[in-house]
PyMOL Python script that loads the backbone (N, CA, C, O; Angstrom):
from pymol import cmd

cmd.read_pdbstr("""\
ATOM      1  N   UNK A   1      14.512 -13.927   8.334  1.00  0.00           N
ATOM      2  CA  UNK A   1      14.571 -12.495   8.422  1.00  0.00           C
ATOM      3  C   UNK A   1      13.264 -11.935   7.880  1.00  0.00           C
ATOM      4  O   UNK A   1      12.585 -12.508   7.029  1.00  0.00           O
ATOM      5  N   UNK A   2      12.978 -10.803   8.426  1.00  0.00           N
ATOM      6  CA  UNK A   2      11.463  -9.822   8.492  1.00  0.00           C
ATOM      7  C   UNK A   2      11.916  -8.688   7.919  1.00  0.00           C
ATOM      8  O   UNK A   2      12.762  -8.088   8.582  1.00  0.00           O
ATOM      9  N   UNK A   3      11.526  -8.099   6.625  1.00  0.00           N
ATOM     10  CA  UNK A   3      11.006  -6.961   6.697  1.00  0.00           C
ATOM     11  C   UNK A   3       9.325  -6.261   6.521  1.00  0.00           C
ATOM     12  O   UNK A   3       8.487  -6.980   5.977  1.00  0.00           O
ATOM     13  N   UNK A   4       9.058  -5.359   6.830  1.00  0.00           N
ATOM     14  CA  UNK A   4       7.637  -4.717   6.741  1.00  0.00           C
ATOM     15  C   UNK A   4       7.696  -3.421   7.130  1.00  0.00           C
ATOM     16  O   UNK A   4       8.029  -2.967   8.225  1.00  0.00           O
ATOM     17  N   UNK A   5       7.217  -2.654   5.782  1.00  0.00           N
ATOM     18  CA  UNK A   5       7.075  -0.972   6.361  1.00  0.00           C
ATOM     19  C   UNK A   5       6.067  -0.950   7.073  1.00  0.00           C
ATOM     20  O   UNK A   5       5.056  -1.566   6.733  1.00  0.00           O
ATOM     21  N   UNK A   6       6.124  -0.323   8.071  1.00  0.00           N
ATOM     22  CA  UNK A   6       4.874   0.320   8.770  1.00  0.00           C
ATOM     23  C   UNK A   6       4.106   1.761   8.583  1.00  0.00           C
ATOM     24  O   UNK A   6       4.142   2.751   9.315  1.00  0.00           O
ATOM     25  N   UNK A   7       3.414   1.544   7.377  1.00  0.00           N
ATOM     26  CA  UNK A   7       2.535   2.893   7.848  1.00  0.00           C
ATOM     27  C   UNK A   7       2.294   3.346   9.152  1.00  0.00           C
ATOM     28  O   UNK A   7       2.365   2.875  10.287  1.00  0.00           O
ATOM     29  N   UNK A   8       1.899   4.704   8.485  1.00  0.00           N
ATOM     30  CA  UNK A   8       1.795   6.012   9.785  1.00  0.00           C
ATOM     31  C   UNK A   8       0.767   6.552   9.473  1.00  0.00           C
ATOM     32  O   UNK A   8       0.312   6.434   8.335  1.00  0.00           O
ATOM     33  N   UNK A   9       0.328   7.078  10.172  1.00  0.00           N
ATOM     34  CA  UNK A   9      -1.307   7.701  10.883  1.00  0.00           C
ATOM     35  C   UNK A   9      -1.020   9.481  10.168  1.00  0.00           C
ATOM     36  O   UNK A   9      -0.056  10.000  10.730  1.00  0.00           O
ATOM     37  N   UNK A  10      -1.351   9.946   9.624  1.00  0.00           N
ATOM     38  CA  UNK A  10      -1.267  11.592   9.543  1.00  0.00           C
ATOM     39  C   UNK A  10      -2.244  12.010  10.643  1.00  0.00           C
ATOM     40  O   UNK A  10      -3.154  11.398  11.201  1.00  0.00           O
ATOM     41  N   UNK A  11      -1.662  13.512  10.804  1.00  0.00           N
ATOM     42  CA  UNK A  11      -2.186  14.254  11.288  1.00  0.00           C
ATOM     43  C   UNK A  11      -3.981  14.479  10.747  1.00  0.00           C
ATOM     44  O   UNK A  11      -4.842  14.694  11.601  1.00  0.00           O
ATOM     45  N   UNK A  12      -4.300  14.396   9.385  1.00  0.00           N
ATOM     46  CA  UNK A  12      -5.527  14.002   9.022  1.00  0.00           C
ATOM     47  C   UNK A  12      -6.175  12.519   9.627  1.00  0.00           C
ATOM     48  O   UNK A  12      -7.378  12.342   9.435  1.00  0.00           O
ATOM     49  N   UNK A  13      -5.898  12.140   9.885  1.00  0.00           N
ATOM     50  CA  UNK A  13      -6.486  10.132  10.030  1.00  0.00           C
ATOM     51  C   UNK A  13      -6.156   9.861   8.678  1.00  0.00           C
ATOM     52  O   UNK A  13      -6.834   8.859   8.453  1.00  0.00           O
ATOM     53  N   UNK A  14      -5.578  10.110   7.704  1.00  0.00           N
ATOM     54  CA  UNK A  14      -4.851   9.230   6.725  1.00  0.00           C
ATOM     55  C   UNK A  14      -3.991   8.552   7.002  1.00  0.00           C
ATOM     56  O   UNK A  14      -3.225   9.131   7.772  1.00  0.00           O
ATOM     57  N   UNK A  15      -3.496   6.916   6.609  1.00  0.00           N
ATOM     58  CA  UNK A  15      -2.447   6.317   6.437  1.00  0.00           C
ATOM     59  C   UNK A  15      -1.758   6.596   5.144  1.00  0.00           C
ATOM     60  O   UNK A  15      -2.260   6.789   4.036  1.00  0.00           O
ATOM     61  N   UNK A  16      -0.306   6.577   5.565  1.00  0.00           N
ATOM     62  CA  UNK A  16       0.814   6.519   4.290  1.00  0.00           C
ATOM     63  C   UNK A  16       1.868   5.767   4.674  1.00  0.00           C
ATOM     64  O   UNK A  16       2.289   5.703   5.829  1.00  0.00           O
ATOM     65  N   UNK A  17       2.345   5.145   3.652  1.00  0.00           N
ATOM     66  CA  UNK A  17       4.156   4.264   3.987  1.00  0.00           C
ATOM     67  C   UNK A  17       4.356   5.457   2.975  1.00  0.00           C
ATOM     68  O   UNK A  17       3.706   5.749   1.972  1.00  0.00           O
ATOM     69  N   UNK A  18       5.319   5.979   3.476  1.00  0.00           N
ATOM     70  CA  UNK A  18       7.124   6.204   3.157  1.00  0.00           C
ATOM     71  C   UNK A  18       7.778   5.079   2.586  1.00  0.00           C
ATOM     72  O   UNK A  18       8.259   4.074   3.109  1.00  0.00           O
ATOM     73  N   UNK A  19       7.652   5.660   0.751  1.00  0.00           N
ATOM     74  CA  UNK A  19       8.680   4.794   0.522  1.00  0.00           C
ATOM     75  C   UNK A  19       9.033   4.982  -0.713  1.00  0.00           C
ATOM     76  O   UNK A  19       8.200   5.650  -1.325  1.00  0.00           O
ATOM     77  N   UNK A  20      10.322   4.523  -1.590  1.00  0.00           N
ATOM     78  CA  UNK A  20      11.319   5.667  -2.560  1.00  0.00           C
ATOM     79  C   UNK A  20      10.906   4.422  -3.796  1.00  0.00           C
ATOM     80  O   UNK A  20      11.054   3.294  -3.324  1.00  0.00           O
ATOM     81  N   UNK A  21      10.488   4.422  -5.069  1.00  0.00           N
ATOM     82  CA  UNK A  21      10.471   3.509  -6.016  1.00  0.00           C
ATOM     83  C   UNK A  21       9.063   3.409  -6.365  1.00  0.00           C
ATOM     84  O   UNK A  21       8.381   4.379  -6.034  1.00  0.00           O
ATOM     85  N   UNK A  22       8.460   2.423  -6.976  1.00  0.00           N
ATOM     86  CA  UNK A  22       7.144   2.176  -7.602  1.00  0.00           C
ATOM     87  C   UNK A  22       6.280   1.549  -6.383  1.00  0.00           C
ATOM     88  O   UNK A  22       6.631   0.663  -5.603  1.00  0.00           O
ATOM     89  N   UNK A  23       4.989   2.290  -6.438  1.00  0.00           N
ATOM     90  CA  UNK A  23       4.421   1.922  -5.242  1.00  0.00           C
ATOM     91  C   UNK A  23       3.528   0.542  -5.340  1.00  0.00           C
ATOM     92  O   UNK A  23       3.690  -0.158  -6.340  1.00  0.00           O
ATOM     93  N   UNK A  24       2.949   0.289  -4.715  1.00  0.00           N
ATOM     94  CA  UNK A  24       2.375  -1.272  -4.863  1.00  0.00           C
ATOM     95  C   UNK A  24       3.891  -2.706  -4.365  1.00  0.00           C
ATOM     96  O   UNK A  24       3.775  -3.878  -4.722  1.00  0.00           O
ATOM     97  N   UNK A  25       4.791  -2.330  -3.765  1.00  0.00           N
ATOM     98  CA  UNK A  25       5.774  -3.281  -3.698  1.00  0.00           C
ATOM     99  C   UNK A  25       4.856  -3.961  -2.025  1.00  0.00           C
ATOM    100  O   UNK A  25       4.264  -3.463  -1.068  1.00  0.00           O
ATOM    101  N   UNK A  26       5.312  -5.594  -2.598  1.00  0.00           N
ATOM    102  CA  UNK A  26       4.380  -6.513  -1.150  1.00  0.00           C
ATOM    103  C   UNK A  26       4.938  -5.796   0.350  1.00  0.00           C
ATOM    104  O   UNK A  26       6.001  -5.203   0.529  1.00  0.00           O
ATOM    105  N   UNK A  27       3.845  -6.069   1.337  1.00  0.00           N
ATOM    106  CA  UNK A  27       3.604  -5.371   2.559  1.00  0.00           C
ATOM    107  C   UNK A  27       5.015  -6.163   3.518  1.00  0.00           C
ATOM    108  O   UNK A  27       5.456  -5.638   4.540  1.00  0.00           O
ATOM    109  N   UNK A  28       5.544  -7.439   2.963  1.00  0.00           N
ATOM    110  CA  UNK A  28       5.959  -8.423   3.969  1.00  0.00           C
ATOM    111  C   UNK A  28       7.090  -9.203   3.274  1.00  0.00           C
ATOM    112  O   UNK A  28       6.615  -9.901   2.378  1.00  0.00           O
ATOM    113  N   UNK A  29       8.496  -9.327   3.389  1.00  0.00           N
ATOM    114  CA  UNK A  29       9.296  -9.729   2.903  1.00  0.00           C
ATOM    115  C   UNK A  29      10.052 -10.421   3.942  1.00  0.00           C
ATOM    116  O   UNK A  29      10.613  -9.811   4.853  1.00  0.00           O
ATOM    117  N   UNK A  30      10.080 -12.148   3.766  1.00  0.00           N
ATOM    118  CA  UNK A  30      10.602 -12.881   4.126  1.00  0.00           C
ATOM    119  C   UNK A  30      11.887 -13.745   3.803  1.00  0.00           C
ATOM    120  O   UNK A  30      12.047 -14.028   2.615  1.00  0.00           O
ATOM    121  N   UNK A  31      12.799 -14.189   4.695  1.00  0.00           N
ATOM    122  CA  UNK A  31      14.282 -15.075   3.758  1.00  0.00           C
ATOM    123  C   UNK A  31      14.351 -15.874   4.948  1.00  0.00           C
ATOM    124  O   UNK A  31      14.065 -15.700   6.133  1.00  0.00           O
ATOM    125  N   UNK A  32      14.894 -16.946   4.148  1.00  0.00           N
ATOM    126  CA  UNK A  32      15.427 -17.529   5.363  1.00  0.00           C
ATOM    127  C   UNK A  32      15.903 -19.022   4.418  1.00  0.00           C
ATOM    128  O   UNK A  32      15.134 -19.713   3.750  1.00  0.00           O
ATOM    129  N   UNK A  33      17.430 -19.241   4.619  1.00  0.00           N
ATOM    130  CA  UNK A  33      18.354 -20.232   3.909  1.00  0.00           C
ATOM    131  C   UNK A  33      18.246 -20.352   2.370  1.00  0.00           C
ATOM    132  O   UNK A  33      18.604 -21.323   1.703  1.00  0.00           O
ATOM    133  N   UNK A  34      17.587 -18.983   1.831  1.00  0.00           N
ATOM    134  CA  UNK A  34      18.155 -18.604   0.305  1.00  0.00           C
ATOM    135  C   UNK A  34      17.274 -18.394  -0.265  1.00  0.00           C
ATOM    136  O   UNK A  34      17.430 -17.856  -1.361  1.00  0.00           O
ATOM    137  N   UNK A  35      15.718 -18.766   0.275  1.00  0.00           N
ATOM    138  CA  UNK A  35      14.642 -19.013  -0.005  1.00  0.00           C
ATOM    139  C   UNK A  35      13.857 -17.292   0.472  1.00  0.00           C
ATOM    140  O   UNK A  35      14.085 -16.835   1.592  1.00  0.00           O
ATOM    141  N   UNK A  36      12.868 -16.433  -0.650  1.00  0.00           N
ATOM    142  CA  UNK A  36      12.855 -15.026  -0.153  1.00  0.00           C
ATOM    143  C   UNK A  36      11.024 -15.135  -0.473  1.00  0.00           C
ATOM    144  O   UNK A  36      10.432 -15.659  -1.417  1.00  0.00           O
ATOM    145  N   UNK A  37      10.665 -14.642   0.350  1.00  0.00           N
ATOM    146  CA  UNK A  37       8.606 -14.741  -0.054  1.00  0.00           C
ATOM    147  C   UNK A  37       8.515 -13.504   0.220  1.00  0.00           C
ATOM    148  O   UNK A  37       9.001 -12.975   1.220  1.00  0.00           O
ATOM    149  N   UNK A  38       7.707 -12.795  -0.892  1.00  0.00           N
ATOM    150  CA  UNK A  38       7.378 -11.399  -1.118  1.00  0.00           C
ATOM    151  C   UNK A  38       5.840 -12.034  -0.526  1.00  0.00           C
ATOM    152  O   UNK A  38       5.343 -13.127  -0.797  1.00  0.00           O
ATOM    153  N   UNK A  39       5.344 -11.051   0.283  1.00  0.00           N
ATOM    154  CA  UNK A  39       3.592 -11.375   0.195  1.00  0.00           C
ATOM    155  C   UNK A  39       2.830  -9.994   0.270  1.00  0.00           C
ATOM    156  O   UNK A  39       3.270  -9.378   1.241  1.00  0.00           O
ATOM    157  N   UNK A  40       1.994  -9.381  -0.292  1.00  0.00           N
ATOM    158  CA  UNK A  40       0.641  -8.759  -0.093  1.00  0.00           C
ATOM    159  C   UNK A  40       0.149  -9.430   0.944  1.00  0.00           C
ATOM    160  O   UNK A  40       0.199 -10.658   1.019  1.00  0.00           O
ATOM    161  N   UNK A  41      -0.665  -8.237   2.335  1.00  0.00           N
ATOM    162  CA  UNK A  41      -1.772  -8.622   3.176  1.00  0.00           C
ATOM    163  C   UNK A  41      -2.673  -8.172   2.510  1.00  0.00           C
ATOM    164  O   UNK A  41      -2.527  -7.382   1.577  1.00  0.00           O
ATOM    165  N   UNK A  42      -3.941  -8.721   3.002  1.00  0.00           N
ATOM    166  CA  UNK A  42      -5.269  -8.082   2.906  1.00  0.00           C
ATOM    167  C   UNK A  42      -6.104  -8.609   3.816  1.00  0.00           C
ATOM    168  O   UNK A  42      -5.705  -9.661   4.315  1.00  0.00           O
ATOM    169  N   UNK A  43      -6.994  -8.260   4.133  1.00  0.00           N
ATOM    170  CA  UNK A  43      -7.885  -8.777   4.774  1.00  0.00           C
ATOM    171  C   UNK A  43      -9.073  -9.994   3.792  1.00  0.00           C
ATOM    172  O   UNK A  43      -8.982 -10.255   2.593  1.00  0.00           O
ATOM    173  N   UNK A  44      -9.810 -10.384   4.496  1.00  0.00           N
ATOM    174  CA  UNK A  44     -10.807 -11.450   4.147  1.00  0.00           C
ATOM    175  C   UNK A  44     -11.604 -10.879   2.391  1.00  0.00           C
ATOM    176  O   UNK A  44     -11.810 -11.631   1.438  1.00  0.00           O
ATOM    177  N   UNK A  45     -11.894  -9.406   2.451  1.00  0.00           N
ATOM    178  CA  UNK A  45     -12.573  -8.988   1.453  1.00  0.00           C
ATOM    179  C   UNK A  45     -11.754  -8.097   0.712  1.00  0.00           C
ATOM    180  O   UNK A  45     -12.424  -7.703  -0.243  1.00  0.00           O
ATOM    181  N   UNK A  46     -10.469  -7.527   0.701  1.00  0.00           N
ATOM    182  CA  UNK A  46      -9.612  -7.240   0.452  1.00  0.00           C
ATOM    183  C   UNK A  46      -9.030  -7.601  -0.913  1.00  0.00           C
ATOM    184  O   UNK A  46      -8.620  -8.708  -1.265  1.00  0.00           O
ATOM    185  N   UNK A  47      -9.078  -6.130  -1.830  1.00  0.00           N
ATOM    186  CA  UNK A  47      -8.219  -6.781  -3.077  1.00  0.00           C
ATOM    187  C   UNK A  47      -7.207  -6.027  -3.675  1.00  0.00           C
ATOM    188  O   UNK A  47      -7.129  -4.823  -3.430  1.00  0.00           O
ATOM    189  N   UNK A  48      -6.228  -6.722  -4.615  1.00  0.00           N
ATOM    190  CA  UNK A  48      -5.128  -5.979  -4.792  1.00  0.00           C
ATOM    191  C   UNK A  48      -5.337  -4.871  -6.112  1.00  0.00           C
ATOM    192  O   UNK A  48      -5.990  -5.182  -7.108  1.00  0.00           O
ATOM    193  N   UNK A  49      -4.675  -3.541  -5.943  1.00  0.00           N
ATOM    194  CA  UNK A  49      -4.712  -2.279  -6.740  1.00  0.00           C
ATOM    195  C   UNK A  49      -3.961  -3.233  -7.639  1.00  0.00           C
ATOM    196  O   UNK A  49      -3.550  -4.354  -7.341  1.00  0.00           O
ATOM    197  N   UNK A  50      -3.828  -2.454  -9.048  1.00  0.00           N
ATOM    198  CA  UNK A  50      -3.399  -2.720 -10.128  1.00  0.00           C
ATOM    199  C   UNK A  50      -1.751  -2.766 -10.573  1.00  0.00           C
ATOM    200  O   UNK A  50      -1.190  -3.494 -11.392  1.00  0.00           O
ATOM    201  N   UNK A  51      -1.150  -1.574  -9.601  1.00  0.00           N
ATOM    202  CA  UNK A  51       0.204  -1.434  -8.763  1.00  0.00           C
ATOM    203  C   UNK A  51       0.800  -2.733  -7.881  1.00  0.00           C
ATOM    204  O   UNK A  51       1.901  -3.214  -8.149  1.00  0.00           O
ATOM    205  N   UNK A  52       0.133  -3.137  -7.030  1.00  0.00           N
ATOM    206  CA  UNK A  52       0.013  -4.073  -6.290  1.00  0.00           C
ATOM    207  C   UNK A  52       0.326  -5.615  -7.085  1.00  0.00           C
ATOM    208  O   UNK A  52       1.076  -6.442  -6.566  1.00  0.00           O
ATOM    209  N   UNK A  53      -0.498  -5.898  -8.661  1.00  0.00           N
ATOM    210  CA  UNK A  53      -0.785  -7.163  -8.966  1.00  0.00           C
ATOM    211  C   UNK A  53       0.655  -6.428 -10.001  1.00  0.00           C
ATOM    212  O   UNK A  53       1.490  -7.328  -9.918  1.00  0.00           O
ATOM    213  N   UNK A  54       1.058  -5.711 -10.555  1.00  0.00           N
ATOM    214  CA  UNK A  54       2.246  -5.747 -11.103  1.00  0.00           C
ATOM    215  C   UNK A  54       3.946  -6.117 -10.560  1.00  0.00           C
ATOM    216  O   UNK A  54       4.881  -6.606 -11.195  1.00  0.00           O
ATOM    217  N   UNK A  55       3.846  -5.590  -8.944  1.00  0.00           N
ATOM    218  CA  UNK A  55       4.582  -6.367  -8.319  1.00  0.00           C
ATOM    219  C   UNK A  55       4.838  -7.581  -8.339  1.00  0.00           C
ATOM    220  O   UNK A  55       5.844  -8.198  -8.689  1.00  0.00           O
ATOM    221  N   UNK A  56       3.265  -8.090  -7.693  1.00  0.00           N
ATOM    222  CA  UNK A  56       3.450  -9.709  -7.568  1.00  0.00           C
ATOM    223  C   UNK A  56       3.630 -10.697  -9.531  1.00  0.00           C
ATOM    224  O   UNK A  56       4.164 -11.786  -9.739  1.00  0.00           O
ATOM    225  N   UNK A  57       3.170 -10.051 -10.243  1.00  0.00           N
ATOM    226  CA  UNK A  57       3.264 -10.663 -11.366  1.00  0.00           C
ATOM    227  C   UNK A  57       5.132 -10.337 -11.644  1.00  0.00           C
ATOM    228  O   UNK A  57       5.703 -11.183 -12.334  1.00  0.00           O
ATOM    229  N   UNK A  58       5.644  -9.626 -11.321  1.00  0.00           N
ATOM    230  CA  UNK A  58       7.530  -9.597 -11.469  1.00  0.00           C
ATOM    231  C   UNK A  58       8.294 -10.535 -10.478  1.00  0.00           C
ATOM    232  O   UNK A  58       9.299 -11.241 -10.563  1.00  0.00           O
ATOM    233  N   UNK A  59       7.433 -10.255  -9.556  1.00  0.00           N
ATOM    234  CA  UNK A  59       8.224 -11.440  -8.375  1.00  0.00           C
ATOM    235  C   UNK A  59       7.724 -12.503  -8.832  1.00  0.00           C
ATOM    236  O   UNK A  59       8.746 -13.138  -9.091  1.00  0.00           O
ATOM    237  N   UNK A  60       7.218 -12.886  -9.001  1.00  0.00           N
ATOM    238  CA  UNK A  60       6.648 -14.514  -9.843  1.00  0.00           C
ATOM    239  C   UNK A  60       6.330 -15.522  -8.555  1.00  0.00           C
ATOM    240  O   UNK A  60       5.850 -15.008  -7.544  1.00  0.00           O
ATOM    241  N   UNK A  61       6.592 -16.937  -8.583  1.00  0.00           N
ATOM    242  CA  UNK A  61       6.439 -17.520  -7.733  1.00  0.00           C
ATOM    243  C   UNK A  61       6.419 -18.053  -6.389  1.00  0.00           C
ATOM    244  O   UNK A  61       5.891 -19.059  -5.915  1.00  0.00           O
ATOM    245  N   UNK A  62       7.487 -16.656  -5.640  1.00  0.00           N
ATOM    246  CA  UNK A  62       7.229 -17.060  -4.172  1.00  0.00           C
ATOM    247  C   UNK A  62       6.898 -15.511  -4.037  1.00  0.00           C
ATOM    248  O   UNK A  62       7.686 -14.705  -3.541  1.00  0.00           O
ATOM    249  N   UNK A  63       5.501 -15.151  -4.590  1.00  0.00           N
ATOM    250  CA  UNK A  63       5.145 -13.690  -4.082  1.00  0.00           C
ATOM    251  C   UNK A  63       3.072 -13.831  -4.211  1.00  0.00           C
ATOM    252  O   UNK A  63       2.354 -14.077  -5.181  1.00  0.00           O
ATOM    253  N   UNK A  64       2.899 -13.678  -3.446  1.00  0.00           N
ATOM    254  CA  UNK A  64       1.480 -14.216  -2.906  1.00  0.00           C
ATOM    255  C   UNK A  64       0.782 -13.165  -2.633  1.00  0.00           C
ATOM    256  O   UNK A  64       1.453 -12.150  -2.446  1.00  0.00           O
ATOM    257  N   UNK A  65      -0.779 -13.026  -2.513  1.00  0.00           N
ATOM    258  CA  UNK A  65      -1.453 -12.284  -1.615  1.00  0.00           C
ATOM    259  C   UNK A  65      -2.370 -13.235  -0.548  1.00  0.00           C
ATOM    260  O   UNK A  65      -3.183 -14.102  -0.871  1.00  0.00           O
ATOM    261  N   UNK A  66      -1.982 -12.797   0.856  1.00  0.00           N
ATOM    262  CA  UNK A  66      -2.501 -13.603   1.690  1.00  0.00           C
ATOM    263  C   UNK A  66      -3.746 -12.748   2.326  1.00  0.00           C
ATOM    264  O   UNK A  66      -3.934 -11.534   2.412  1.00  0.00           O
ATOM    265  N   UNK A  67      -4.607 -14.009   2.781  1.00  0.00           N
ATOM    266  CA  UNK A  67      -5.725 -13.176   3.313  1.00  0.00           C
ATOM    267  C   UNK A  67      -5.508 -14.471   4.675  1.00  0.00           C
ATOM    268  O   UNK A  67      -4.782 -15.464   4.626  1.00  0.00           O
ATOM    269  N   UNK A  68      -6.427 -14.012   5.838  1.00  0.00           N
ATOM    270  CA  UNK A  68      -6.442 -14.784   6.735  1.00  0.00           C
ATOM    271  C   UNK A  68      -7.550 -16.043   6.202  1.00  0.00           C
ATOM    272  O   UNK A  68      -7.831 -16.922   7.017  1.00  0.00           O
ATOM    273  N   UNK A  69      -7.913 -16.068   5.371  1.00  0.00           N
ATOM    274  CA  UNK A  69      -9.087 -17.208   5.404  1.00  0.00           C
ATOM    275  C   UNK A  69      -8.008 -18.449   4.607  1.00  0.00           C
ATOM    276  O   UNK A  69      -8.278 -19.650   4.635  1.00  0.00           O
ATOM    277  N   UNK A  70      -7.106 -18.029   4.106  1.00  0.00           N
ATOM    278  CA  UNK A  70      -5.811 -18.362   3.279  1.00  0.00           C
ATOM    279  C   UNK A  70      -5.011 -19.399   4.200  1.00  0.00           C
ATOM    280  O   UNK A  70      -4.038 -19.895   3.633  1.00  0.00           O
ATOM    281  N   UNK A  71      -5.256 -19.851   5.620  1.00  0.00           N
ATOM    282  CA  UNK A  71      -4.229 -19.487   6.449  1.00  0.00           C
ATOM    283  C   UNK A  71      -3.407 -21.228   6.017  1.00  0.00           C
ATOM    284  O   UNK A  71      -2.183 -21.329   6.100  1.00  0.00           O
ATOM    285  N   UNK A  72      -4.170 -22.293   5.636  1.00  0.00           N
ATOM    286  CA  UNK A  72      -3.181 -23.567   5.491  1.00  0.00           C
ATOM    287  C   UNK A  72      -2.729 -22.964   4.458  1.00  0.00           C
ATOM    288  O   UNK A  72      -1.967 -22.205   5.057  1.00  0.00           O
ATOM    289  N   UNK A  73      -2.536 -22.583   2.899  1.00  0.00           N
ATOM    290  CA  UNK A  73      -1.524 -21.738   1.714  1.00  0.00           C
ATOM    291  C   UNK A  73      -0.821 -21.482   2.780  1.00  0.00           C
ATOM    292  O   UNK A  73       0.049 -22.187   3.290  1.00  0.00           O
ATOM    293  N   UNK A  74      -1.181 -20.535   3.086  1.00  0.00           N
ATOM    294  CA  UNK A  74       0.312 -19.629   4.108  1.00  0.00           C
ATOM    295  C   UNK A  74       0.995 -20.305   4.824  1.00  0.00           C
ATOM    296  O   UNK A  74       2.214 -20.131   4.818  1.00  0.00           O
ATOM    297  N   UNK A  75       0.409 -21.258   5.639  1.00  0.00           N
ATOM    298  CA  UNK A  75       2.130 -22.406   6.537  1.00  0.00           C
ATOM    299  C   UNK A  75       2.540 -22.809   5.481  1.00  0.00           C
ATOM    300  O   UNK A  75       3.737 -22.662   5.237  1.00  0.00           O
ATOM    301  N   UNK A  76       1.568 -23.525   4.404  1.00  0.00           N
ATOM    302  CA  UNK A  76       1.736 -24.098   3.015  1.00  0.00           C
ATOM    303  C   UNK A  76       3.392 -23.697   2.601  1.00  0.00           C
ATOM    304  O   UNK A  76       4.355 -24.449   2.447  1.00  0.00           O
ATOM    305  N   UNK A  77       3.299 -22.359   2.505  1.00  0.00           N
ATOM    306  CA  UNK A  77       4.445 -21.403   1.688  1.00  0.00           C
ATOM    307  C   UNK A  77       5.567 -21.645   2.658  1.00  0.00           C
ATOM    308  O   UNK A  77       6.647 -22.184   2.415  1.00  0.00           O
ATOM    309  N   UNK A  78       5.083 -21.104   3.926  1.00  0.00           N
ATOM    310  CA  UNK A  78       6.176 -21.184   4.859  1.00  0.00           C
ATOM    311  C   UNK A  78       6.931 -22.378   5.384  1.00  0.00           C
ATOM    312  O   UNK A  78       7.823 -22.506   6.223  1.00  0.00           O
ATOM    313  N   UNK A  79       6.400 -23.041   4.761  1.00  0.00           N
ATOM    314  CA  UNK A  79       6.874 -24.402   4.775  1.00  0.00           C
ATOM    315  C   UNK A  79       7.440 -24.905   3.682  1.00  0.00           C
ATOM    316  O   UNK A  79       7.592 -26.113   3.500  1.00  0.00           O
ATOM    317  N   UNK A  80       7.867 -23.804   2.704  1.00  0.00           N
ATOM    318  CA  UNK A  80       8.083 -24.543   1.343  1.00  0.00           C
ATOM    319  C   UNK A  80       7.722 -25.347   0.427  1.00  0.00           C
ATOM    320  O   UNK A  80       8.438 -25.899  -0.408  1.00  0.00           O
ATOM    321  N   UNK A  81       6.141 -25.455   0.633  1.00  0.00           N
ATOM    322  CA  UNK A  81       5.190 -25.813  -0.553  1.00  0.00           C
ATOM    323  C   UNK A  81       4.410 -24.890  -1.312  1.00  0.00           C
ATOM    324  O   UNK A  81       4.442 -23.712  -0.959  1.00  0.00           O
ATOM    325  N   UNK A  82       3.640 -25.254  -2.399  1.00  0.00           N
ATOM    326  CA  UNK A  82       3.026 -23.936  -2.939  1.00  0.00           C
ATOM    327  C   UNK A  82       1.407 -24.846  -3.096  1.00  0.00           C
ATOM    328  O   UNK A  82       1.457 -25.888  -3.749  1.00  0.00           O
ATOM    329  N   UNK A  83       0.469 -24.559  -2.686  1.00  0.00           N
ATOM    330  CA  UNK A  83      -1.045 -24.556  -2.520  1.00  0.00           C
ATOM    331  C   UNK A  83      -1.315 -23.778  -3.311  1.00  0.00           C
ATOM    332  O   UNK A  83      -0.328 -23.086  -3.562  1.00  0.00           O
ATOM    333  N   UNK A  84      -2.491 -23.402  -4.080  1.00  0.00           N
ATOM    334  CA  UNK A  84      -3.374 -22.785  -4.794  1.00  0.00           C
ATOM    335  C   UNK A  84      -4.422 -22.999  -4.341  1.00  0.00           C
ATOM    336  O   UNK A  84      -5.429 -22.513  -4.856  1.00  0.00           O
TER     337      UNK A  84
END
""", "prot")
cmd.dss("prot")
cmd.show_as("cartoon", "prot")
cmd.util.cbc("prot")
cmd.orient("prot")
């Protein structure tokens, strides 16, 4: 199972997610047979706000920030191993 908010475009060219609680919660929430992976995207040069690294430091070990250069970690995870 998938969840992911999708930001929206304003009427300015600003992006915003809609969303009710402490902001910085990961972009991408995965489950599947009991097993749940919180992840942060970013891109290649991409880094996480301070909001952002307080999330992932509460979710603890299956909560990541992925970048695409990342990409064996990431089957890594999805496969139920953990890479560093």
């Amino acid at each position: 199972m998938i969840h992911h908010d999708r930001p929206a475009r304003l009427a300015s060219g600003e992006w915003r997610t809609a969303i009710s609680g402490d902001s910085g919660f990961p972009d991408l929430v995965l489950a599947r047979r009991g097993v749940v992976i919180f992840a942060e995207l970013k891109k290649n040069t991409g880094d996480t706000t301070d909001a952002q690294d307080k999330w992932l430091g509460a979710l603890g070990t299956k909560a990541y920030t992925w970048k695409p250069k990342h990409w064996l970690s990431i089957r890594a995870a999805l496969d139920g191993k953990r890479i560093e």
